[in-house]
C-alpha atoms as one frame of an Amber mdcrd trajectory, in Angstrom:
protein
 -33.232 134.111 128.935 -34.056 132.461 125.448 -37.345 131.995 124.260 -37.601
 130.026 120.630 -41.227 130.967 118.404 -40.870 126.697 116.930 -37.681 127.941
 114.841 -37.076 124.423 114.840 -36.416 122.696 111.578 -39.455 124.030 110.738
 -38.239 126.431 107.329 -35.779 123.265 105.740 -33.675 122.412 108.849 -32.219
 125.438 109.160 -28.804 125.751 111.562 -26.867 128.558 112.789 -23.810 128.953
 110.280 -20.295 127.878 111.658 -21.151 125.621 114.541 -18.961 122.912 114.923
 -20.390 119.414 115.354 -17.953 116.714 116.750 -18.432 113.161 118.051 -15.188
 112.437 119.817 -12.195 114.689 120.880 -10.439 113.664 117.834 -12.348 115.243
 115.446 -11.932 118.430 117.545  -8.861 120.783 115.644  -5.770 121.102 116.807
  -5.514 125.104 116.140  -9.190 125.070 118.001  -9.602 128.132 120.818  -9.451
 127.331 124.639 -13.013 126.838 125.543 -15.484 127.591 128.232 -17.258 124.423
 128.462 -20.398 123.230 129.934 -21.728 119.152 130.766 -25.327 117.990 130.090
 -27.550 115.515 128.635 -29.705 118.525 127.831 -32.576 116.096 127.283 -35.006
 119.067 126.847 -33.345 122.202 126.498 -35.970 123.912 128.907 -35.262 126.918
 130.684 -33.029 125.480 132.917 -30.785 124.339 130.358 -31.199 127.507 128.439
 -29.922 129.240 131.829 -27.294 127.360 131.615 -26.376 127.634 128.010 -26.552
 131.755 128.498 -24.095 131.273 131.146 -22.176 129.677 129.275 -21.721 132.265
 125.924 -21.445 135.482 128.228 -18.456 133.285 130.308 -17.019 132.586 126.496
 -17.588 136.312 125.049 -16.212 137.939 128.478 -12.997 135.925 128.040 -12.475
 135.714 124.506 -13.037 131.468 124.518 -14.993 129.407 122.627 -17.849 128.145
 123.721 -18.633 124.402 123.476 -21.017 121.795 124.982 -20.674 118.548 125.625
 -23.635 116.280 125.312 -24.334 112.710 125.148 -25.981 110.236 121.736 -28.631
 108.885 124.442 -29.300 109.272 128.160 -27.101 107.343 130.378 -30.466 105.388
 131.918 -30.570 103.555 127.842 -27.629 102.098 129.038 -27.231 101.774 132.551
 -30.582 101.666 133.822 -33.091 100.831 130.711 -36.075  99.204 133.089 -36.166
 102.735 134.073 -35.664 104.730 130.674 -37.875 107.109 129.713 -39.018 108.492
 126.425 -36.945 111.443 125.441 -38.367 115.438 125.362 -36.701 116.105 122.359
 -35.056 113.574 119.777 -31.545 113.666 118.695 -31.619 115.823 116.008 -34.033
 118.369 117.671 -31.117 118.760 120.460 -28.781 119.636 118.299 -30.729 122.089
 116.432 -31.860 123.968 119.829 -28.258 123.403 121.022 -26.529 125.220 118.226
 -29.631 127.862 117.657 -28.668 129.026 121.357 -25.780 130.153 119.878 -22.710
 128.225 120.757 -19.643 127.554 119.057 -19.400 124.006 119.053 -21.114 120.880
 119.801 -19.011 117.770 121.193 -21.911 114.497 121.479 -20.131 111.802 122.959
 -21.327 108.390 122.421 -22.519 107.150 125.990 -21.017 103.860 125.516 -19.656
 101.072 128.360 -16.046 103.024 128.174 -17.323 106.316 128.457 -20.041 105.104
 131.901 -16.394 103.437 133.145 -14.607 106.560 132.952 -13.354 107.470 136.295
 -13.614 111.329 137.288 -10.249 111.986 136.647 -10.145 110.503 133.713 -13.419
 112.127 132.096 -11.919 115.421 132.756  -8.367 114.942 131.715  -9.607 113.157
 128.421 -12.639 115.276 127.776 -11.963 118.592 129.603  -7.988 119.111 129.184
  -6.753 116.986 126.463  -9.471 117.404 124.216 -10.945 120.732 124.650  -8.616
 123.014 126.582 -10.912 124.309 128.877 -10.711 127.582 130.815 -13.991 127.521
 132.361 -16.368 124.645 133.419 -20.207 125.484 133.541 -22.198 122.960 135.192
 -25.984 122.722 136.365 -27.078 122.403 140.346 -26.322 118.822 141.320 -23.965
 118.044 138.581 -22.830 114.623 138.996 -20.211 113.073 136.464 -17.273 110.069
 136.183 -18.279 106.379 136.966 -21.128 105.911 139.237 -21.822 109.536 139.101
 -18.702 109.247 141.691 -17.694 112.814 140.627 -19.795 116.330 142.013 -19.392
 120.150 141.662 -16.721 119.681 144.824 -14.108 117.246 142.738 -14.634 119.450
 139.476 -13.524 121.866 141.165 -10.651 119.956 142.775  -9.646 119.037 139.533
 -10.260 122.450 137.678  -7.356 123.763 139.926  -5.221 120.818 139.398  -5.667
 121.620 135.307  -6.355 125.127 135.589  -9.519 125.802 134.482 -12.220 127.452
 136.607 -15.703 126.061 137.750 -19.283 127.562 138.395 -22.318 125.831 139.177
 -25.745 127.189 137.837 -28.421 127.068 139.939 -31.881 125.715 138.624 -34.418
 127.436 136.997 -37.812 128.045 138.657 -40.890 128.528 137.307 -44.439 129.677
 139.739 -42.080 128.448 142.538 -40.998 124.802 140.985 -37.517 123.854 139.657
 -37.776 123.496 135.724 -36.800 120.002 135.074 -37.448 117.145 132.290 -39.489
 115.355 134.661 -42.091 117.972 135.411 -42.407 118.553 131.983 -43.253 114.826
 131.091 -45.704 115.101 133.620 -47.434 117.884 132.606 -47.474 116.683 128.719
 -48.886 113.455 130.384 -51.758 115.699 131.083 -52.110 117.689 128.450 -51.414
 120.481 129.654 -48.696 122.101 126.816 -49.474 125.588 127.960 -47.568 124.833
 131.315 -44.928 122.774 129.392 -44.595 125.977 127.106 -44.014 127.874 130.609
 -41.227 125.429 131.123 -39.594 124.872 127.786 -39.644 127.913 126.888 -40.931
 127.618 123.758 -43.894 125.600 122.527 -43.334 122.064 122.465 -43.164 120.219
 119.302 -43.077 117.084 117.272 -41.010 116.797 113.864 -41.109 114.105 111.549
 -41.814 112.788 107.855 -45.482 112.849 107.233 -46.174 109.102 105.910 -49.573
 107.453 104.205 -51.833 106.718 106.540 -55.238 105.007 106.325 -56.911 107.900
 104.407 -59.362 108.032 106.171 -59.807 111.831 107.274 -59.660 112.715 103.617
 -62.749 110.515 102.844 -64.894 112.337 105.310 -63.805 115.708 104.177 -60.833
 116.241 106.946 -57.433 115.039 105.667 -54.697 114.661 108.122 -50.973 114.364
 107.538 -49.473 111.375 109.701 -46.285 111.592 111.456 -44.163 108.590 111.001
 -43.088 106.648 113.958 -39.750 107.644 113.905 -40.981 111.275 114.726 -38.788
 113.161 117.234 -40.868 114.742 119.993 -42.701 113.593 123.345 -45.955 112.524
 122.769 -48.480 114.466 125.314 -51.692 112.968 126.482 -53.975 111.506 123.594
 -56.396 113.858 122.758 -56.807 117.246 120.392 -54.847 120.142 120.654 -55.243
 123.698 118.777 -51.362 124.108 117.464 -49.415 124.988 114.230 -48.009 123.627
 110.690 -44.583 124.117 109.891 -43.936 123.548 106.069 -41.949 124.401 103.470
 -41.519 128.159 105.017 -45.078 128.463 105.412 -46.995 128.112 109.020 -50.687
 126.742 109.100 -53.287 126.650 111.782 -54.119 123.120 112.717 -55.819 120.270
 114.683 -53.295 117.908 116.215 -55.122 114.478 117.028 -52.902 112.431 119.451
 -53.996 108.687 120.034 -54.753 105.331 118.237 -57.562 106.203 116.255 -59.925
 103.856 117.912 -63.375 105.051 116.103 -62.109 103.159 112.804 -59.585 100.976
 113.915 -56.612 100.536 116.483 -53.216 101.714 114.935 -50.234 102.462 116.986
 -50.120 105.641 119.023 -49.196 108.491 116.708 -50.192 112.003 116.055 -52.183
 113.148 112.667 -52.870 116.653 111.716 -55.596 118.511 110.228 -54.567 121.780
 108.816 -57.964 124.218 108.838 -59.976 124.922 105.440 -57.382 123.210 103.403
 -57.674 120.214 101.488 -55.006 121.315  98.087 -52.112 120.316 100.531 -49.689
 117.735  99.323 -47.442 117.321 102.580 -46.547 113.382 101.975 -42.969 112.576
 102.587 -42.137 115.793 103.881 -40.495 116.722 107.448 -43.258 118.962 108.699
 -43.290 120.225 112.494 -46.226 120.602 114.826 -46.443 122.824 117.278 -48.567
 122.498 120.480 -50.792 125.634 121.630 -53.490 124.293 123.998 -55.552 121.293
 124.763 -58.956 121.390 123.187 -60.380 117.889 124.161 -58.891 114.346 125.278
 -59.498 111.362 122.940 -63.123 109.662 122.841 -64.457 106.626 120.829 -67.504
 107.686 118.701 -70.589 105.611 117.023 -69.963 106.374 113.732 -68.976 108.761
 110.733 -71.833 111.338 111.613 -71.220 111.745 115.339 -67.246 112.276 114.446
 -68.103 114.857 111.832 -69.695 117.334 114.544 -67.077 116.470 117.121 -64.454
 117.372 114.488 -66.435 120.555 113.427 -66.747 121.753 116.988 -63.000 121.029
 117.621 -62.092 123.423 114.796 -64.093 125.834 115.939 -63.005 125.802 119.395
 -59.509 125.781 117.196 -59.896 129.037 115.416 -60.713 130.696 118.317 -57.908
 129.658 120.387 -55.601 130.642 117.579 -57.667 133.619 116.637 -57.967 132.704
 112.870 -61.394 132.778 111.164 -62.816 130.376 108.857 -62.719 132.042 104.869
């Protein structure tokens, strides 16, 4: 099983070396290997898709294939269902990252468009699975549900795998403390702040990555600078409050104070996270991609009376901080 230390993007966007990235069959070479293939959305890449995904190389190594996934630019619900979208795990480019660090050949992310939702069963796998990829071997998670409708299952893959000759194996989910690993549990338990358990079920720590903008200023001027993700950050948001966590960059990893919320105490900005990074105030992060990484929940968000009574609650955090990271103050 895989277990990524935030090797995310975190040291200059750094990618495994040869890994193919495609978005359409066409762009896929005609001299390409026959592949082993597995289907996802992969909207977190928790355990259960890292299962999966280690399935899915040994299948490729054992019979000398390549081994490719096939993902999707958005989940289907953007498009087919949007009143019940939810905010992704992990942003677009984070997917791909974790995708190709798992250690895959090539990535195929097809653009979930009205065409591709239309797509019949047949037609998904004789466009997508034969035609395009040559596929050998079909990897799919419990459940797997594909073609217009989600008309298709495991049952007609298979159908179809021996009408094109390729074979197909279902993976069964991941469990963690007796509860199948899924996207949705992990939303719920960010929603609580609780990123130890969603560590449990990621795999990894979870984390947010984004260009640190200008802010208010307003940490600096009482001795606490922060560095504010943009909007456009990739990563779930969990519940607003503190969190103990790490720095990521320019190679270097700091210990820091994530702040998750709207900044109430001076005034109401959109929900974002900030970040203090301990005992240092020489850091120029501004207009870099930085990633934080969430280690435990310290404290949930709270409205104070003024500069003072923020000061100690900001001290106190750190300290509580340190100790949870097991760093001491200089």
């Amino acid at each position: 099983m895989f277990h990524w230390r935030c090797q995310f993007g975190v040291f200059g966007g750094y990618e495994r070396p040869n890994v193919l990235s495609w978005a359409s069959t066409s762009e896929v070479p005609a001299d390409f290997a026959e592949t082993a293939v597995t289907i996802g959305k992969f909207d977190g890449v928790h355990l259960g898709h890292q299962k999966l995904l280690a399935e899915l190389i040994e299948s490729a190594e054992d019979n000398a294939l390549a081994a490719v996934v096939v993902t999707f630019d958005r989940h289907p619900d953007e498009l087919l269902n949007p009143a019940a979208a939810k905010l992704p795990l992990i942003g677009p480019k984070q997917k791909s990252h974790l995708l190709k660090e798992a250690g895959i050949d090539a990535l195929l992310t097809l653009t979930f468009d009205q065409a591709l939702a239309e797509l019949s069963p047949e037609d998904f796998v004789e466009k997508i699975l034969v035609t395009g990829l040559r596929a050998r071997i079909v990897l799919v998670g419990e459940g797997f549900r594909f073609g217009v409708r989600g008309s298709g299952d495991v049952a007609k893959l298979r159908e179809l795998g021996a009408l094109h000759g390729f074979l197909v194996r279902e993976v069964r989910h991941a469990v963690v403390a007796g509860q199948k690993v899924s996207t949705t549990r992990i939303r719920e338990v960010l929603d609580a702040g609780n990123v130890v358990e969603a560590a449990q079920l990621l795999g990894r720590e979870h984390i947010t990555t984004g260009v640190v903008e200008h802010g208010l200023k307003i940490g600096r001027t009482i001795g606490f600078p922060t560095a504010n993700m943009s909007r456009e950050a990739e990563g779930y948001l969990p519940l607003d409050g503190v969190y103990a966590g790490w720095l990521y960059a320019d190679g270097e990893r700091y210990p820091a104070a994530h702040s998750v919320g709207i900044n109430e105490t001076f005034q109401a900005v959109p929900r974002l996270v900030e970040s203090h990074v301990l005992d240092r105030k020489d850091l120029d992060l501004y207009d870099k991609v930085v990633t934080l990484e969430y280690v435990d929940f310290v404290r949930p968000s709270a409205k104070f009376s003024g500069v003072d009574e923020l000061i100690v609650a900001i001290e106190d955090d750190l300290d509580k901080i340190r100790a949870i990271l097991g760093v001491t103050k200089p």
